[in-house]
Each structure stands twice: as structure tokens, then as C-alpha cells.
MARTI-709615 format. One record per residue: x, y, z of N, C-alpha, C in turn. Coordinates in Angstrom, 3 decimals. Example, Ala and Ser with C-alpha at 12.3 -4.5 7.8 and 13.67 -1.06 7.14 Angstrom:
        n.u        n.v        n.w       ca.u       ca.v       ca.w        c.u        c.v        c.w
     13.190     -5.690      7.800     12.300     -4.500      7.800     13.200     -3.300      7.800
     12.850     -2.250      7.080     13.670     -1.060      7.140     12.900      0.030      7.870
REM end
This chain:
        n.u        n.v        n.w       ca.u       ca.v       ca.w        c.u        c.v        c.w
     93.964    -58.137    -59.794     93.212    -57.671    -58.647     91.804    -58.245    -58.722
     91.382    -58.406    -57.675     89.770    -58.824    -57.409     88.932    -58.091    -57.525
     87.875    -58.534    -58.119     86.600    -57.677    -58.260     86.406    -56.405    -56.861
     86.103    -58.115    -55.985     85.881    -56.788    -54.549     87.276    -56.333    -54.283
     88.168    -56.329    -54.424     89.130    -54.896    -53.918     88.796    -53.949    -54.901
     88.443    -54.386    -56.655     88.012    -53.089    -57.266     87.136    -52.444    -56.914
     85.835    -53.070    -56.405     84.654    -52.306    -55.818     85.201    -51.687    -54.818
     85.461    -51.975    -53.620     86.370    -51.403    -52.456     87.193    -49.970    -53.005
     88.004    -50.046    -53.378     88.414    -49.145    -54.538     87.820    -48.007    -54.844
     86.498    -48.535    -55.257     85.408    -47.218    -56.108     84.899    -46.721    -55.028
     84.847    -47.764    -54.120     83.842    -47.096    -53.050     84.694    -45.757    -52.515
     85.810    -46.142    -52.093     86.662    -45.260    -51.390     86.754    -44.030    -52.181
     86.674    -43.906    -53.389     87.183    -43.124    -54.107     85.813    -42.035    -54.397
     84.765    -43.252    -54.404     83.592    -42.468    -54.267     83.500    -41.243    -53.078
     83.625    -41.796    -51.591     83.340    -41.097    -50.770     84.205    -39.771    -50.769
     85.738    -40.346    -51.182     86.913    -39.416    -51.141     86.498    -38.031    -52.029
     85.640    -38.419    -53.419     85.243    -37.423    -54.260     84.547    -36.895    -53.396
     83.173    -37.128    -52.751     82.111    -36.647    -51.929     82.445    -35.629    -50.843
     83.659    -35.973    -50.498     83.883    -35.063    -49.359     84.564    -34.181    -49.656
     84.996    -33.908    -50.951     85.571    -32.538    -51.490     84.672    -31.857    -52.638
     83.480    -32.409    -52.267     82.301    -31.557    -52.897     81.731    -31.636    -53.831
     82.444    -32.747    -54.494     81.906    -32.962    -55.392     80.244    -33.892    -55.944
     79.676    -33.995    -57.169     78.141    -34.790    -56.644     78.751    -35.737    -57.815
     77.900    -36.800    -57.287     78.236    -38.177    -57.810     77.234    -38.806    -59.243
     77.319    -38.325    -60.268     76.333    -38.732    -60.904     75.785    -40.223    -61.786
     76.545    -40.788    -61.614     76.969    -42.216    -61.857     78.557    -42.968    -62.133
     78.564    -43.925    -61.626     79.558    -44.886    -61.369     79.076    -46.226    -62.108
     80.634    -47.015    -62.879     80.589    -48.076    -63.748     79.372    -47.777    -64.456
     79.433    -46.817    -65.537     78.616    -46.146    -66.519     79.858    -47.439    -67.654
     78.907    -47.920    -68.457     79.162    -49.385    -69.287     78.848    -48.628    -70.948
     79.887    -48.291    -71.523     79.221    -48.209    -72.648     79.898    -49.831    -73.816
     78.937    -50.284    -74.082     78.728    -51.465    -74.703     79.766    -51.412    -75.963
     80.747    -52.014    -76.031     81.773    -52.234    -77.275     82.750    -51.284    -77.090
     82.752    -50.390    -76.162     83.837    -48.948    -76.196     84.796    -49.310    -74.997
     83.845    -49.510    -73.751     84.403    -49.542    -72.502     83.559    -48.925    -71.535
     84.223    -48.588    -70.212     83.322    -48.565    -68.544     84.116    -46.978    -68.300
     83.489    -46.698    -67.700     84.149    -45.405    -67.051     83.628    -45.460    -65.695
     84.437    -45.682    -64.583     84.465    -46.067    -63.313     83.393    -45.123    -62.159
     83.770    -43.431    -62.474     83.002    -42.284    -61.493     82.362    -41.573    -62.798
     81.441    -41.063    -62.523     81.079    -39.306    -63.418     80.721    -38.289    -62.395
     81.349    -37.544    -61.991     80.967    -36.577    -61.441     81.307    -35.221    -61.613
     80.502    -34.294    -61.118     80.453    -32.943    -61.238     80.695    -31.803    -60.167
     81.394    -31.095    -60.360     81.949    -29.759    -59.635     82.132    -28.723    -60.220
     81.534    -27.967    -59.863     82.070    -26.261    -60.436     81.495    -26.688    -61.744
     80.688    -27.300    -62.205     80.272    -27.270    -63.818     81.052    -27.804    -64.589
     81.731    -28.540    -63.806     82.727    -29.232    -64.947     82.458    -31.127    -64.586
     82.006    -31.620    -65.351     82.369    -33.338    -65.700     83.767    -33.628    -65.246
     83.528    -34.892    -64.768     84.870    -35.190    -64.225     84.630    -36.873    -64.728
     84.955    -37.649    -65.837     85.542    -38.575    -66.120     86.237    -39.552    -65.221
     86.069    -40.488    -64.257     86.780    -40.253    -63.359     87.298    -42.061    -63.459
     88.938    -42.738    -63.579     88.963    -43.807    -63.733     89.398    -44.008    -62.413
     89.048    -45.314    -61.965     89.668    -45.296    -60.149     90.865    -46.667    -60.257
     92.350    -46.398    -59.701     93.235    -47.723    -60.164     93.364    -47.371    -58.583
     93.821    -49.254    -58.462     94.373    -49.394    -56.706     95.539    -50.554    -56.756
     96.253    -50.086    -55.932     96.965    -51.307    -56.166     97.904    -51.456    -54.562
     98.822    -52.070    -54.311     99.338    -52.018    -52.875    100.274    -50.403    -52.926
    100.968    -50.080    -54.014    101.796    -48.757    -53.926    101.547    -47.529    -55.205
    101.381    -46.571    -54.986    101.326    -45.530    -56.108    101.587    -46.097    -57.593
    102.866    -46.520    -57.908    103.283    -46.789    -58.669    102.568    -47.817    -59.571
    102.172    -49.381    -58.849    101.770    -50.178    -59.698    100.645    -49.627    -59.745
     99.764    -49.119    -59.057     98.459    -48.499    -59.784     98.314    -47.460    -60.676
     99.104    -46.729    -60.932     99.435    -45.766    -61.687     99.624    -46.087    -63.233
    100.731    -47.357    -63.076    101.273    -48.119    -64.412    100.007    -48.269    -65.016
     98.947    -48.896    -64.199     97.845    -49.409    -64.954     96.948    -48.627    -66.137
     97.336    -46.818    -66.063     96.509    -46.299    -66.821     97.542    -46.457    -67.827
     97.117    -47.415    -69.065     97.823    -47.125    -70.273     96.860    -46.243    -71.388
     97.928    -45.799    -72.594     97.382    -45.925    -73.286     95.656    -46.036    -74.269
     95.576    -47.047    -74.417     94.874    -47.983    -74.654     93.803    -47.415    -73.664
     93.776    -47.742    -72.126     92.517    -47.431    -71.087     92.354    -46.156    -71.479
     92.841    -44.888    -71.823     92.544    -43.704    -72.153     91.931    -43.608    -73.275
     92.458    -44.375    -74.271     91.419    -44.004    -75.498     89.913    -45.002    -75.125
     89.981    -45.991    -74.438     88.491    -46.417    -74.479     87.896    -45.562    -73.305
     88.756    -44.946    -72.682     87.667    -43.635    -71.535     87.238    -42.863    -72.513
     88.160    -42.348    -73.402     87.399    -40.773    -74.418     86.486    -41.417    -75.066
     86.617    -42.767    -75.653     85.259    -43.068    -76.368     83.955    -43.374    -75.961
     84.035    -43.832    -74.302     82.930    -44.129    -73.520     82.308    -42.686    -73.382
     83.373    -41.666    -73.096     83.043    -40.383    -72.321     82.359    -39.612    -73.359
     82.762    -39.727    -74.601     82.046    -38.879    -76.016     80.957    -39.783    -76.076
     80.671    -41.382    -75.863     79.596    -42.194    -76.221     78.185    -41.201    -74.929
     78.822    -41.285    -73.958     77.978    -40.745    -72.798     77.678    -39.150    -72.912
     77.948    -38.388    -73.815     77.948    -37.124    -73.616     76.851    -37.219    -74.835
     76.974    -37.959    -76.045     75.851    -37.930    -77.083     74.521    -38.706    -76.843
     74.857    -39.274    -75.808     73.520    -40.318    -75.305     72.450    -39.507    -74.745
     73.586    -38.583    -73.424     72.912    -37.616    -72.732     72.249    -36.298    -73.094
     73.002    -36.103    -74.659     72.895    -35.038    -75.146     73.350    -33.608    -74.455
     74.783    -33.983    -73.650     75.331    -33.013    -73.098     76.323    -32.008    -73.584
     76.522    -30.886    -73.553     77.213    -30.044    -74.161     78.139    -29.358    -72.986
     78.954    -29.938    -72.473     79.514    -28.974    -70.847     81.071    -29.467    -71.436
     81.617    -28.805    -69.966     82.812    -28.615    -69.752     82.981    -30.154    -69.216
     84.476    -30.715    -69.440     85.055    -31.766    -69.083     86.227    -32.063    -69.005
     86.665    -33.248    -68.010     88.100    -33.505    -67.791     88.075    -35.084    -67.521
     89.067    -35.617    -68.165     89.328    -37.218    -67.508     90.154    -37.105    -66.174
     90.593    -37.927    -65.328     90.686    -37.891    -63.744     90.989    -39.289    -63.756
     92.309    -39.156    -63.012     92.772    -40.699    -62.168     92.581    -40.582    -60.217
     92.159    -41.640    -60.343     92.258    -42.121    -58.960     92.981    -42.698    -58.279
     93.813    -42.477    -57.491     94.688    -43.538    -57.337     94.334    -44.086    -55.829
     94.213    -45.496    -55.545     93.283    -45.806    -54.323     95.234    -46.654    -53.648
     95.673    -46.574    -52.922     96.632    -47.626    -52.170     95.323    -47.931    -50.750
     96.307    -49.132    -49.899     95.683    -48.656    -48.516     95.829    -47.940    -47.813
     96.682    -47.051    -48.020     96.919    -46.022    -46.517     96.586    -44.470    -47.337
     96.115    -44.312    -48.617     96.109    -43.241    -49.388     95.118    -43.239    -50.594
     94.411    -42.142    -50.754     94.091    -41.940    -51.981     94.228    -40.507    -52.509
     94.395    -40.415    -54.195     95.171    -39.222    -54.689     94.463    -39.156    -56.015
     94.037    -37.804    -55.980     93.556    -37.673    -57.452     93.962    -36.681    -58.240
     93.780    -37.208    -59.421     94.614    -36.693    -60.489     93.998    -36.267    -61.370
     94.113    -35.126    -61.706     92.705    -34.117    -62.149     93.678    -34.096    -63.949
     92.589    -34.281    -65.140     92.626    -33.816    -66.317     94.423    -34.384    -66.769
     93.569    -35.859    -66.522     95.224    -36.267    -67.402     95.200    -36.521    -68.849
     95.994    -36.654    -69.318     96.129    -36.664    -70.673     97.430    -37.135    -70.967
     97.768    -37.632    -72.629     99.036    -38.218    -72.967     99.347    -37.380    -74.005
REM end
């Protein structure tokens, strides 16, 4: 996939968070040697981790969270919580962007 359909992507996913209330506290948060974590945002006091996949159907974007992308989210997400010196509630979160849909997927885990 292309950069700009990934940006496209975030964007959508951005607004999609926004309009269910949530506040946006940074996006493509980069932690250096660990990995990126795509959204951070907050609701109800809880962190939301948020990775955004797109692809033409549910499925191939879905495939994309392996493994592997989960453990470099928890390490970005613990890198960002000691940086910030934050002590809260949290959840990792998929995004799933198609074109005719987006779907989120609250506190996944393997």
C-alpha cells in the first residue's frame, strides 16, 4: 500500500474516532528502534493505542495485524507512557479503514 492511501487511512480513522468522542492526542507517535503507533487517543480516561490497517476488504486489512506489529505497539506504547510519565488506564485498538467502511476494534490482544 501507498504512503498516501496510508495517510488517507489515518485521516479517516482520525475523524471516525472524533466523532464518537473521542480527543485526539497524537498520531504517528515514532518511538525510535521500537516502532510507530498510528492514533493515541482518549475517552472516558482510558488511552486508546490505536493501530489504523486499510486495505480494499476487511479481511486483507485485518491479516495485517500480526504478531510481531503487536509486540512493537506494546513496546512503543510502554516507551510512550515512561516518556510521558503516565500512569492511566489503557487499551490497544485496531482500525480497520476499507472504502465503503470503517470498524474499530477496541482492546485486542493475542
Amino acid at each position: 500500500m501507498s504512503k498516501h492511501k496510508g495517510d488517507e487511512a489515518e485521516k479517516r480513522a482520525i475523524s471516525y474516532l472524533e466523532d464518537l468522542g473521542y480527543k485526539i492526542i497524537e498520531h504517528n507517535f515514532y518511538a525510535k528502534k521500537l516502532g510507530e503507533i498510528d492514533i493515541i487517543a482518549v475517552k472516558n480516561n482510558i488511552y486508546h493505542f490505536c493501530e489504523v490497517k486499510s486495505g480494499n476488504d476487511y479481511e486483507s486489512a485485518i491479516n495485517n495485524i500480526t504478531p510481531s506489529k503487536l509486540s512493537k505497539i506494546k513496546r512503543s506504547l510502554n516507551y510512550y507512557l515512561q516518556i510521558k510519565k503516565l500512569n492511566v488506564a489503557y487499551c490497544i485498538d485496531a482500525i480497520i479503514v476499507t472504502p465503503t467502511n470503517i470498524d474499530l476494534l477496541e482492546n485486542i490482544t493475542l
